[in-house]
PDB file of N, CA, C and O in Angstrom:
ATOM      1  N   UNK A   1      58.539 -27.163   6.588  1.00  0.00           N
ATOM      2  CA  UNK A   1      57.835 -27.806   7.682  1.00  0.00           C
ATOM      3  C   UNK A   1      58.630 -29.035   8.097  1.00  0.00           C
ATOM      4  O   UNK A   1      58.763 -30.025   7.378  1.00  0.00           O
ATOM      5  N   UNK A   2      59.136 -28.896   9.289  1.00  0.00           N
ATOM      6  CA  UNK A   2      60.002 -30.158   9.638  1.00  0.00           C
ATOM      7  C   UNK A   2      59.063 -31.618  10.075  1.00  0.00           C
ATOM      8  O   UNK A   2      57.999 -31.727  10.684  1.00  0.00           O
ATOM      9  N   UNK A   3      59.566 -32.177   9.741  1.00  0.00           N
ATOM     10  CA  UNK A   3      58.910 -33.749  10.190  1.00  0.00           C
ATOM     11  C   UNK A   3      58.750 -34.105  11.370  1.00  0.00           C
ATOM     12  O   UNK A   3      59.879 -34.123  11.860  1.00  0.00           O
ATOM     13  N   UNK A   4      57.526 -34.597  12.620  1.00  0.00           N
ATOM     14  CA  UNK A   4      58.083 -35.358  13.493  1.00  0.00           C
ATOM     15  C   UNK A   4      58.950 -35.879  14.086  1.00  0.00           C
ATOM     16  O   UNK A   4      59.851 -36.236  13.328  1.00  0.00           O
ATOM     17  N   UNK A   5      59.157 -36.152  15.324  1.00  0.00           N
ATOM     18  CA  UNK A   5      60.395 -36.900  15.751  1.00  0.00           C
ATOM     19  C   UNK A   5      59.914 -38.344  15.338  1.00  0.00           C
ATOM     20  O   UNK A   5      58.703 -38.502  15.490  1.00  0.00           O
ATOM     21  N   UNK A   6      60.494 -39.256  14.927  1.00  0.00           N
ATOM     22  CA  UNK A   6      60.403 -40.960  15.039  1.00  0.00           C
ATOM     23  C   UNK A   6      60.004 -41.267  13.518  1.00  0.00           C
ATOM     24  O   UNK A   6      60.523 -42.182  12.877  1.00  0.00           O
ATOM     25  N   UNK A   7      58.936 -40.321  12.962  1.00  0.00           N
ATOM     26  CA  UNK A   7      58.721 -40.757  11.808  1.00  0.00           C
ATOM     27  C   UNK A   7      59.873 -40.879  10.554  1.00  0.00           C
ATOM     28  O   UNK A   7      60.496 -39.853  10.279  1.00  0.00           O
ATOM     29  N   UNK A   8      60.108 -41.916   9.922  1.00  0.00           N
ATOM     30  CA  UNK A   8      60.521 -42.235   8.640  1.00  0.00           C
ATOM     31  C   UNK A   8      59.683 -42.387   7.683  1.00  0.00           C
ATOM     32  O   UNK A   8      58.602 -42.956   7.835  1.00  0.00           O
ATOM     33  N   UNK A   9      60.228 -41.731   6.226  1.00  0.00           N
ATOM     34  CA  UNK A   9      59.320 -42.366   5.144  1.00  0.00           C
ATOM     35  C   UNK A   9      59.648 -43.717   4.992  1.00  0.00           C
ATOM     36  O   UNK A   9      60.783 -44.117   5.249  1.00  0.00           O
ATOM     37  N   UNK A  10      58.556 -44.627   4.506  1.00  0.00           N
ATOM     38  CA  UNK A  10      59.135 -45.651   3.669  1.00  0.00           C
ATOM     39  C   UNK A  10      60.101 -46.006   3.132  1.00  0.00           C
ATOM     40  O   UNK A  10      60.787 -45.011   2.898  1.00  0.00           O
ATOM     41  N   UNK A  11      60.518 -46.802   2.824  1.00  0.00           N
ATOM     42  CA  UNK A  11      61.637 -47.109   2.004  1.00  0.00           C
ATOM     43  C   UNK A  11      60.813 -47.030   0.487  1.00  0.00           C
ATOM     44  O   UNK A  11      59.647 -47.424   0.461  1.00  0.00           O
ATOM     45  N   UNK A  12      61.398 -46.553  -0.662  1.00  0.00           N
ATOM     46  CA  UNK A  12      61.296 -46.289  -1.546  1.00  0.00           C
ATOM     47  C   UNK A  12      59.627 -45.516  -1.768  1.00  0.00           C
ATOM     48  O   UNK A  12      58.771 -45.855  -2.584  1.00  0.00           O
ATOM     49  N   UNK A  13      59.563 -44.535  -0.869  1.00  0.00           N
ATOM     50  CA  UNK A  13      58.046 -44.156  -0.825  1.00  0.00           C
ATOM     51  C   UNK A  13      58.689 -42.962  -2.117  1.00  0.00           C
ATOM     52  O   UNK A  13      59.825 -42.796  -2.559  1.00  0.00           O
ATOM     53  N   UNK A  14      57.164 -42.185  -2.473  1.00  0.00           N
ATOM     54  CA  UNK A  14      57.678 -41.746  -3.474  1.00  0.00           C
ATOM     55  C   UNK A  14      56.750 -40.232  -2.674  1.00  0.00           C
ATOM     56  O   UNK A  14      55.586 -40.251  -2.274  1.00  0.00           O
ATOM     57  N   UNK A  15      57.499 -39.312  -2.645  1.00  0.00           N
ATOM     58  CA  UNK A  15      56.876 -38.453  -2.150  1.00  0.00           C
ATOM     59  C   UNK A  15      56.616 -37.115  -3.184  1.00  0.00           C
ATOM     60  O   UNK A  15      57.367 -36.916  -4.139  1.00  0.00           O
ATOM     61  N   UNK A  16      55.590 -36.326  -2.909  1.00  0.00           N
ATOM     62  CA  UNK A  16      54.697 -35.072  -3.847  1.00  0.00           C
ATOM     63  C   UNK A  16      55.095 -33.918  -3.367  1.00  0.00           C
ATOM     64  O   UNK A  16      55.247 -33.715  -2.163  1.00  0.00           O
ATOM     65  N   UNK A  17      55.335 -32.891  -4.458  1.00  0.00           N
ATOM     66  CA  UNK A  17      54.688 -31.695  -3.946  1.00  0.00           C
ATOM     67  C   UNK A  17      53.425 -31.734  -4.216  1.00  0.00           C
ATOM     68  O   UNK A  17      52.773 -32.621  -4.767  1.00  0.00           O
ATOM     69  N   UNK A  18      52.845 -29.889  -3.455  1.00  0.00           N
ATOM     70  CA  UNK A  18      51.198 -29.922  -3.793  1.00  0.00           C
ATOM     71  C   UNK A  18      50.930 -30.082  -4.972  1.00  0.00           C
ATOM     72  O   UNK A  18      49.990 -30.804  -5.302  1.00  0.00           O
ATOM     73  N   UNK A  19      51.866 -29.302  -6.063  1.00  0.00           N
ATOM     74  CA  UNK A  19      51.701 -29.063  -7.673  1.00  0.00           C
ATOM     75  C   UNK A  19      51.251 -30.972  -8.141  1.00  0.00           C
ATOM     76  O   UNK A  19      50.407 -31.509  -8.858  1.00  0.00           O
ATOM     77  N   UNK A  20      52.151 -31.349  -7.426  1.00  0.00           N
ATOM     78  CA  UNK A  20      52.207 -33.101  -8.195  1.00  0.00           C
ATOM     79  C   UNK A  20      50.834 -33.934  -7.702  1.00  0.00           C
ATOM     80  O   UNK A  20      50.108 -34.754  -8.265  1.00  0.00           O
ATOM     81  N   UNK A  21      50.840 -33.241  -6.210  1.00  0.00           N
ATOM     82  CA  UNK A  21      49.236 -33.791  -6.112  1.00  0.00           C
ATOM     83  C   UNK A  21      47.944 -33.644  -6.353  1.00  0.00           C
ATOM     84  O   UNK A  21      47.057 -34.470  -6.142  1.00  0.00           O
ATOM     85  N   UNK A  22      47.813 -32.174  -6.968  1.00  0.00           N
ATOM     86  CA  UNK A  22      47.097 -31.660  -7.719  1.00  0.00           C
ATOM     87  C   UNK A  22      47.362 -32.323  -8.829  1.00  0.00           C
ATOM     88  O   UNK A  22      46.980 -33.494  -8.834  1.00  0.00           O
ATOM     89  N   UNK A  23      47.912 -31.922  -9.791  1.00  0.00           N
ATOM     90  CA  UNK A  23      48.417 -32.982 -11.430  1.00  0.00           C
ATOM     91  C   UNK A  23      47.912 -34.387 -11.191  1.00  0.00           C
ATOM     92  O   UNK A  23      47.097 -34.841 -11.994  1.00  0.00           O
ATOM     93  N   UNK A  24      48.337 -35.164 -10.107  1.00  0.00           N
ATOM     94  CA  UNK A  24      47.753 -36.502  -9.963  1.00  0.00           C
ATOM     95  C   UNK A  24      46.414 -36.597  -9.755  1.00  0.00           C
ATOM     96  O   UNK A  24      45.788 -37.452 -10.382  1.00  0.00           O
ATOM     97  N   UNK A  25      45.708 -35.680  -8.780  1.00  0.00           N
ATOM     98  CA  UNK A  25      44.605 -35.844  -8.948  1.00  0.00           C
ATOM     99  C   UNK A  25      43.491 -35.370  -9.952  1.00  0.00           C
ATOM    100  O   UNK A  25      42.296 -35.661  -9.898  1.00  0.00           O
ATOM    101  N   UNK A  26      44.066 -34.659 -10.788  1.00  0.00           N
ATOM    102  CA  UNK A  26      43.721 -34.104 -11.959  1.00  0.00           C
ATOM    103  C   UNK A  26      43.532 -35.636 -12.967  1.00  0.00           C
ATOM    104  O   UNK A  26      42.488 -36.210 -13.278  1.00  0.00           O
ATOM    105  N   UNK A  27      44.710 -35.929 -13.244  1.00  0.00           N
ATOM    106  CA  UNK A  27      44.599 -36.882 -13.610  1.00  0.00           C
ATOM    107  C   UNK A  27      43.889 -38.041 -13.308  1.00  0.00           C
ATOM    108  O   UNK A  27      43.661 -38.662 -14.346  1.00  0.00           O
ATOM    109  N   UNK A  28      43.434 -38.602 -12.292  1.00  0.00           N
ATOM    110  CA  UNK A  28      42.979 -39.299 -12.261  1.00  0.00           C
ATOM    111  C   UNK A  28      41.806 -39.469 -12.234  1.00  0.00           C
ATOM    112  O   UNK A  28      41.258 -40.564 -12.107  1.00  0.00           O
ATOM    113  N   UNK A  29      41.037 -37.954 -12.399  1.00  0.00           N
ATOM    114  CA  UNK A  29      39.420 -37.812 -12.471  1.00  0.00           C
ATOM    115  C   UNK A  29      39.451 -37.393 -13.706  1.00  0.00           C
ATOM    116  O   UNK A  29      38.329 -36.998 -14.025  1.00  0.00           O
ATOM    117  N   UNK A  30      40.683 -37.235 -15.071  1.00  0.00           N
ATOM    118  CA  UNK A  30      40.031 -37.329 -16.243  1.00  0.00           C
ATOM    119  C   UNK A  30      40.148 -38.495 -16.830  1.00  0.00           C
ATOM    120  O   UNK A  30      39.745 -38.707 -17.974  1.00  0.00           O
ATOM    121  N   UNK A  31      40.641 -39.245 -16.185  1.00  0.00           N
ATOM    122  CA  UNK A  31      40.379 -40.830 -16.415  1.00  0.00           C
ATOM    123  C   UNK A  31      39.036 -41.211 -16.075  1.00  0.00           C
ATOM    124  O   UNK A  31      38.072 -41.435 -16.807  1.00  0.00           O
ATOM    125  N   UNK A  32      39.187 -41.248 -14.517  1.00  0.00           N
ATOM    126  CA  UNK A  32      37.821 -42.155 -14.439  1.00  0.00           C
ATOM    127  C   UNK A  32      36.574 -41.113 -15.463  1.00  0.00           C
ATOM    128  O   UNK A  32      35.778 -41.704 -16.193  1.00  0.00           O
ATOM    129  N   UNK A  33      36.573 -39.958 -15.393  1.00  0.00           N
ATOM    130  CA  UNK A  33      35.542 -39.537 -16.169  1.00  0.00           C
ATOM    131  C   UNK A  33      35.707 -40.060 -17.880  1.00  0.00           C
ATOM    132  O   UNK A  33      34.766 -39.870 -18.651  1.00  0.00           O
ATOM    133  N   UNK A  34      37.029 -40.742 -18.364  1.00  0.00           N
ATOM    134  CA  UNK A  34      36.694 -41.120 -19.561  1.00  0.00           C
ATOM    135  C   UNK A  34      36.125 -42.566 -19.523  1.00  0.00           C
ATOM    136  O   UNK A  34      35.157 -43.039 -20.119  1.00  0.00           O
ATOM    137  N   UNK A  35      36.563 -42.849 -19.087  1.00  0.00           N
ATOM    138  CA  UNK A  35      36.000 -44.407 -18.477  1.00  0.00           C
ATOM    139  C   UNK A  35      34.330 -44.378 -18.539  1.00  0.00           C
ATOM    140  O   UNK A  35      33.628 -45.025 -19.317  1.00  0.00           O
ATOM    141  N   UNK A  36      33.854 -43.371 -17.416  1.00  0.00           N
ATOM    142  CA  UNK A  36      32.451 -43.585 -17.263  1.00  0.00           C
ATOM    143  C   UNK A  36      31.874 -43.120 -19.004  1.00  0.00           C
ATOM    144  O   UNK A  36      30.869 -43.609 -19.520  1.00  0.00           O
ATOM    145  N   UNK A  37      32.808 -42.060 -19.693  1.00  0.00           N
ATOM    146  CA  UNK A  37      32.343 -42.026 -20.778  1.00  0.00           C
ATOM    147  C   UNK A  37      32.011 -43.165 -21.394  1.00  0.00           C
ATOM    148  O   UNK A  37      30.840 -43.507 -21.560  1.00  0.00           O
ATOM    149  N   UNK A  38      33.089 -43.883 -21.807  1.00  0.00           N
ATOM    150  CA  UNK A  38      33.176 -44.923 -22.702  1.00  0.00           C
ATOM    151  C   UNK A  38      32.011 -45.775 -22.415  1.00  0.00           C
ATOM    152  O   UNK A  38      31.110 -46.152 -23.164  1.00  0.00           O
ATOM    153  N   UNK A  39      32.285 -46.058 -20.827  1.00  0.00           N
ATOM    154  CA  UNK A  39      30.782 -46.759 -20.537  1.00  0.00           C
ATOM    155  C   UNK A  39      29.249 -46.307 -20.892  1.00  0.00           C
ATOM    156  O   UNK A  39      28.364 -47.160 -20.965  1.00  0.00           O
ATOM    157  N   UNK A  40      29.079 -45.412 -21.032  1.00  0.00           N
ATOM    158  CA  UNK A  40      27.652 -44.957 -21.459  1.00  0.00           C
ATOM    159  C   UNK A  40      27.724 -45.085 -22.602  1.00  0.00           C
ATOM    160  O   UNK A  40      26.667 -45.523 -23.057  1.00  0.00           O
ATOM    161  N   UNK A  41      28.548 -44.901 -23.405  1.00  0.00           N
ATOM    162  CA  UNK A  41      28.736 -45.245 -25.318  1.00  0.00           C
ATOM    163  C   UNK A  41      28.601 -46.585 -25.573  1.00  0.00           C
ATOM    164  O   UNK A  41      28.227 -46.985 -26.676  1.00  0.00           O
ATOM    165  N   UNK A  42      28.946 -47.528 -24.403  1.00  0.00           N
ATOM    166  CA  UNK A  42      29.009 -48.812 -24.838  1.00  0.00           C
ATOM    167  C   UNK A  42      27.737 -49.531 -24.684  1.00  0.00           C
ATOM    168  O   UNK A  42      27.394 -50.465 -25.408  1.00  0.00           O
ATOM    169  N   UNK A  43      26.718 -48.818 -23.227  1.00  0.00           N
ATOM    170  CA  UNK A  43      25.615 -48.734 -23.029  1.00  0.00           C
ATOM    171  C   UNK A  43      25.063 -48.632 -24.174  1.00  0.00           C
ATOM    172  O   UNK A  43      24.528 -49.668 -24.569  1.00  0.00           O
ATOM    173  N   UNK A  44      24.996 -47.560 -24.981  1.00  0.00           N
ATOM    174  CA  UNK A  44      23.676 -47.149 -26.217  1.00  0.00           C
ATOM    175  C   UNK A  44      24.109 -47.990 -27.112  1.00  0.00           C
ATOM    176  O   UNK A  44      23.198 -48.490 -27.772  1.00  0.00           O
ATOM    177  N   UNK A  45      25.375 -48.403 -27.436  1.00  0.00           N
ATOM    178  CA  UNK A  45      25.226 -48.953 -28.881  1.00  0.00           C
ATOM    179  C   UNK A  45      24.699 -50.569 -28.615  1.00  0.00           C
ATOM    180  O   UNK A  45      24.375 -51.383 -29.479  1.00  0.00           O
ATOM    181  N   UNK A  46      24.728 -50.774 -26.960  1.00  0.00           N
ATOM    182  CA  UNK A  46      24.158 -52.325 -26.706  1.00  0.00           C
ATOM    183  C   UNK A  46      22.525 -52.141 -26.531  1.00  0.00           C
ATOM    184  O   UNK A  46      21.876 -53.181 -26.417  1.00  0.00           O
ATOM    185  N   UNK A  47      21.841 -50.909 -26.502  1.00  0.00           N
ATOM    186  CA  UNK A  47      20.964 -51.213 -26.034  1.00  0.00           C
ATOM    187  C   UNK A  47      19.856 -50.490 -27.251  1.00  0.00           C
ATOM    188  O   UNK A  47      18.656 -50.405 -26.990  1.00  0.00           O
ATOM    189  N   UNK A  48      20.424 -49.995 -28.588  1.00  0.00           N
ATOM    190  CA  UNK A  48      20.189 -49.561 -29.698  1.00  0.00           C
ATOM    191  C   UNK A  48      20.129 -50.259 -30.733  1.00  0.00           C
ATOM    192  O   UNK A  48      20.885 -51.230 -30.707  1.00  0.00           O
ATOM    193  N   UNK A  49      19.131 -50.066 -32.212  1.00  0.00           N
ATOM    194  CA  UNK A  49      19.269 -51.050 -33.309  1.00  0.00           C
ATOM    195  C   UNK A  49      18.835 -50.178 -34.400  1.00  0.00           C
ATOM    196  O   UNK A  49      18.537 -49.075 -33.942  1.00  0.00           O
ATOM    197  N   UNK A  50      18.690 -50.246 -35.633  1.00  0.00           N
ATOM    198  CA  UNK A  50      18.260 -49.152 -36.799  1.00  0.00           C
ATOM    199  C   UNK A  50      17.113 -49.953 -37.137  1.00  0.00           C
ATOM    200  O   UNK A  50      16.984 -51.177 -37.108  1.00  0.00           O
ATOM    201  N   UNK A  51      16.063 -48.780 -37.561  1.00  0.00           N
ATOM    202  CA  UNK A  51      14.891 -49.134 -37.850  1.00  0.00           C
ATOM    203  C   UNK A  51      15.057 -49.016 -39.405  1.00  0.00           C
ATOM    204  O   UNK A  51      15.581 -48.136 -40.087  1.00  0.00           O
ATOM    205  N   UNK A  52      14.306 -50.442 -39.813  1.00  0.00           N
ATOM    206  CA  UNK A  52      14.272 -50.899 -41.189  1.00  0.00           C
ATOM    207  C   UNK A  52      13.817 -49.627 -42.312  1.00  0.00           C
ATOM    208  O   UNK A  52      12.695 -49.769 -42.799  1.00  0.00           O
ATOM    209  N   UNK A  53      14.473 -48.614 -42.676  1.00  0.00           N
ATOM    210  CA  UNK A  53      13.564 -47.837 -44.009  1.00  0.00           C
ATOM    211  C   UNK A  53      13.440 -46.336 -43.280  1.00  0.00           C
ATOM    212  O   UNK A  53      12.505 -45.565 -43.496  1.00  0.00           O
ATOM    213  N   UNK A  54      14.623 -46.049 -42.325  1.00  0.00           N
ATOM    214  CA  UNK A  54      15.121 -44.834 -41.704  1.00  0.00           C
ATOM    215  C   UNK A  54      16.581 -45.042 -41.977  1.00  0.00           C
ATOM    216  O   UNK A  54      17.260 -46.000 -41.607  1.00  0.00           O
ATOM    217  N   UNK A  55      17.031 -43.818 -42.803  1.00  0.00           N
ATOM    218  CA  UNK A  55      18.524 -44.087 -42.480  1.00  0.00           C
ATOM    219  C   UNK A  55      18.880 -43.093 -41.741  1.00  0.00           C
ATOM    220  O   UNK A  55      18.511 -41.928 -41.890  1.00  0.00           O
ATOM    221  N   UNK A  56      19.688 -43.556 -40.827  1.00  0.00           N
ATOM    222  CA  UNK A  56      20.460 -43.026 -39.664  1.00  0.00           C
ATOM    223  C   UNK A  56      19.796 -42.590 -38.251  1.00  0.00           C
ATOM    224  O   UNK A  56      20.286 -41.834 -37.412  1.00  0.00           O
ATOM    225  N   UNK A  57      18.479 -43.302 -38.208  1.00  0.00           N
ATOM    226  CA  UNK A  57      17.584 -43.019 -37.164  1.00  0.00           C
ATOM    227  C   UNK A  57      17.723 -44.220 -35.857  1.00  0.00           C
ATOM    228  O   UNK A  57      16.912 -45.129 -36.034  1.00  0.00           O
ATOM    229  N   UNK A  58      18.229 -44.326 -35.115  1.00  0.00           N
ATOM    230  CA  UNK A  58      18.410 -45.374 -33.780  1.00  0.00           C
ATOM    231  C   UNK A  58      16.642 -45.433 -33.281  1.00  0.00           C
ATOM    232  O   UNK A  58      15.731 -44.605 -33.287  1.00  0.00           O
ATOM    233  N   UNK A  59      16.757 -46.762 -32.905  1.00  0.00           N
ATOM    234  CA  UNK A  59      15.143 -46.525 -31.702  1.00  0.00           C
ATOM    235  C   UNK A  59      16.216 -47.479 -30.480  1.00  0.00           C
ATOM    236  O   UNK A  59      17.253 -48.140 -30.544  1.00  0.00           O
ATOM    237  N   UNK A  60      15.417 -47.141 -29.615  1.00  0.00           N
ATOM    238  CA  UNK A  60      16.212 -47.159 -28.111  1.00  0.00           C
ATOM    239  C   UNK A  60      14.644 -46.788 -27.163  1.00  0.00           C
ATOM    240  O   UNK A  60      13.947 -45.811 -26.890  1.00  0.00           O
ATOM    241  N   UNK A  61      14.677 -48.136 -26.940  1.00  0.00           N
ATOM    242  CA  UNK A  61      13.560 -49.050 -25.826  1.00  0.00           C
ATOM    243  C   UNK A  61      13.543 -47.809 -24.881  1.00  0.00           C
ATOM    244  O   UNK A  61      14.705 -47.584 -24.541  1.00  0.00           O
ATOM    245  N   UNK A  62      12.602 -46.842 -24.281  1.00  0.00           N
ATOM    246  CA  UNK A  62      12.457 -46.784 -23.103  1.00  0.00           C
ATOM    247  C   UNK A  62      11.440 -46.935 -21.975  1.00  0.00           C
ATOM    248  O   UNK A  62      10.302 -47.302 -22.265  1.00  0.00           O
ATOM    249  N   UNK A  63      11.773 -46.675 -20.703  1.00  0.00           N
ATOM    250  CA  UNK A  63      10.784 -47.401 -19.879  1.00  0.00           C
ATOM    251  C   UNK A  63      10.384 -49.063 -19.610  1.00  0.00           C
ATOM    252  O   UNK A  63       9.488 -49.458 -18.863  1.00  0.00           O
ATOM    253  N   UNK A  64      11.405 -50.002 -20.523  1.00  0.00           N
ATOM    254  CA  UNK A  64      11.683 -51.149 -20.109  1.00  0.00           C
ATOM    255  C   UNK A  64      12.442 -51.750 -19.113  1.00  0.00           C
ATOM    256  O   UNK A  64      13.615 -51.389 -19.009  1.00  0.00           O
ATOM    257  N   UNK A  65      12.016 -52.576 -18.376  1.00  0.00           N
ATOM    258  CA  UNK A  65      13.407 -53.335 -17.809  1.00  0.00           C
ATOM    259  C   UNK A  65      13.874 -54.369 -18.308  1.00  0.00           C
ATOM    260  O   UNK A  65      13.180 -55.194 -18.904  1.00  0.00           O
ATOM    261  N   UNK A  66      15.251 -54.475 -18.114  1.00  0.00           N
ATOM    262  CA  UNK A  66      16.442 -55.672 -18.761  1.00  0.00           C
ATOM    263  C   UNK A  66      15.562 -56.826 -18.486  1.00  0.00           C
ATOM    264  O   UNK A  66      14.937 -57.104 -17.463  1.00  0.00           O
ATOM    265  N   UNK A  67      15.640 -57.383 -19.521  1.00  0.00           N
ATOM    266  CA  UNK A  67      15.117 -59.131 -19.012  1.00  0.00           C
ATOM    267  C   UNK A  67      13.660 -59.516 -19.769  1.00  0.00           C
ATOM    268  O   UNK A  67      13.333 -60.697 -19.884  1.00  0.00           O
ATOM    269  N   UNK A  68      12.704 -58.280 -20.339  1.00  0.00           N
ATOM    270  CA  UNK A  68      11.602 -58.288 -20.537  1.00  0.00           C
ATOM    271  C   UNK A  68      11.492 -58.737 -22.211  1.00  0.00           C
ATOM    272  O   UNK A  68      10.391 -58.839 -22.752  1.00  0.00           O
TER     273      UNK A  68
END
């Protein structure tokens, strides 16, 4: 597919095939999806505590709001 008349790339642009823009965007939604992971893990263990004379049982407030 030939280019336009007038257009130039950038100077030091970095250009894709489809394969690479696929791969990139691959990549970058198993990031943000680890991310949002991490965030919900970091969520429960802030919003979790062990109940005295249960071992290994979490209680985790629900139906509260923050602040109460």
């Amino acid at each position: 597919m030939a280019r336009p008349e007038g257009r130039t790339p950038a100077p030091g642009a970095v250009r894709l095939t489809r394969r690479g823009r696929v791969v990139l965007a691959v990549l970058v939604a198993l990031i943000a999806l680890g991310v949002f992971w991490l965030g919900t893990r970091a969520a429960v263990v802030a919003e979790t505590w062990r109940v005295p004379g249960a071992s290994g049982v979490l209680h985790v407030p629900v139906g509260q709001s923050v602040g109460e």
